[in-house]
N, C-alpha and C positions, 0 to 999 in steps of 0.2 A: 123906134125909140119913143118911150112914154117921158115927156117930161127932157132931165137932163140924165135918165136913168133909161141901158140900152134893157129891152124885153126880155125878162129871162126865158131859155126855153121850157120846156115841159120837163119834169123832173123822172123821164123815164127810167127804169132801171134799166141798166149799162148791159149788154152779149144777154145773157142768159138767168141774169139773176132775178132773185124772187122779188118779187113786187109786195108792196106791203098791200097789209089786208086793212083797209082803213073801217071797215065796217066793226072788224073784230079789235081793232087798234080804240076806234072809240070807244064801242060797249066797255073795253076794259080799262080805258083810260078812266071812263066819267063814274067806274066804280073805285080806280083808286082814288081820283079827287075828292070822292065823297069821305074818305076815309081819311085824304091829308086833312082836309077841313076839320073833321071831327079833332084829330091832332095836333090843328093850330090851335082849336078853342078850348081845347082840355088843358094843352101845356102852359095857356095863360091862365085858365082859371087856377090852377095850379100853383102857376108861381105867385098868383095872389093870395091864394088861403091857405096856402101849407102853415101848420104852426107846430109847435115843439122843435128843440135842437133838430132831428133828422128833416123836419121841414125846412127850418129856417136856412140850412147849411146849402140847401138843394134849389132854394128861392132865385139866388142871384144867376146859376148855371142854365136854370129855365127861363130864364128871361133872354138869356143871350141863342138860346136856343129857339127861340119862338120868333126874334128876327127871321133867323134863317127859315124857320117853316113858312114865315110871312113870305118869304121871296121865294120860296118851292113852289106854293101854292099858287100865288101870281103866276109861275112861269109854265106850271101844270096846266093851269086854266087858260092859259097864253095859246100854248099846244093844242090842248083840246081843239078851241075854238080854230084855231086855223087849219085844223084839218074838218071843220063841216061838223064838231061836235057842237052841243049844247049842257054848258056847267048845269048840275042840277044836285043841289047840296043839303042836305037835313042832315045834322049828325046828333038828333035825340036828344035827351036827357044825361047830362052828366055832371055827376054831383062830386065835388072837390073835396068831400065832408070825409073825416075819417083819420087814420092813425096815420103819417107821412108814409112808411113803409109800405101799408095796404093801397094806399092812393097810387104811390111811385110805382108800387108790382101793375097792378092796373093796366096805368100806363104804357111800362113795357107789351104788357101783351097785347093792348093794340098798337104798338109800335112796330110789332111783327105783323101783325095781321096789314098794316098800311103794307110793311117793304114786301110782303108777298102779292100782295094786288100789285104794286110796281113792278116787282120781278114778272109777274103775269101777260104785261103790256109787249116784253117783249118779243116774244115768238111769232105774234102776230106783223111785227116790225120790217119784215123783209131786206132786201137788201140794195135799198137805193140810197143814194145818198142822207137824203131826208131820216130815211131809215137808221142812215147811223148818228143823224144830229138827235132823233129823237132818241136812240139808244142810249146814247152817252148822257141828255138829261135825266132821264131815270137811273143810268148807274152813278152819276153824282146824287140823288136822292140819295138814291138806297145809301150810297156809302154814306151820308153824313147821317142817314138814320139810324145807322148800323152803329157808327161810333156816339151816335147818343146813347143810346141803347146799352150799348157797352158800360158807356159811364155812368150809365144810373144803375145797373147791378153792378160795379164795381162797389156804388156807395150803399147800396142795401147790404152787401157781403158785411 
């Protein structure tokens, strides 16, 4: 017993199931981090300089959306690190500059390109415990990226 907290034990996978591949679990994790990142800082720059009505209308929804990427991205990096990764983040040049519509399209496509690097992490996830705490954080991602995603081609339609 450590403290007032008894030793957890080793988090082996249970009879016969797969064990996660954490090698291939980081490589792919610290490629979708780099891609949520880029996602955090696009969708703020975004909801700052969007202008004309299709801007202005889409301003207030990005902002409530960028909390939430704020708290993906902590809990992604959270992951990471506790399985032996190291965050390592550049997400370029991106410029907010342009017609709302073009910017929002944008957007969208790398908002797919992020939920496919998540969807990516999982095969490698195995089937231990851990394996499904980590699964289930990614398909909460995906899905709240999914229904952004959603609702910003709803509003270009």
């Amino acid at each position: 017993m450590v403290g007032n907290v008894a030793a957890m034990p080793d988090q082996e996978p249970a009879d016969d199931r797969e064990p996660m591949d954490e090698t291939a679990v980081r490589k792919a994790l610290g490629k979708a981090l780099a891609l949520q990142a880029r996602s955090l800082v696009e969708m703020t720059l975004l909801a700052g300089a969007l202008t004309g009505m299709p801007g202005v209308g889409a301003k207030n929804q990005l902002r409530q959306f960028v909390q939430h990427e704020l708290e993906d991205t902590y809990l992604l990096t959270e992951k990471l690190t506790a399985l032996g990764g190291a965050p390592k983040v550049e997400v370029g040049v991106l410029e907010p500059a342009g017609k709302a519509a073009d910017v929002l399209a944008r957007l969208i496509e790398h908002e797919h390109e992020v939920v496919a690097a998540l969807h990516a992490v999982i095969p490698h996830s195995g089937q231990e415990p851990r394996s499904e705490a980590l699964e289930h954080l990614l398909e909460h991602v995906i899905m709240r990226k999914q229904q952004q995603t959603d609702y910003l081609s709803l509003a270009l339609a």
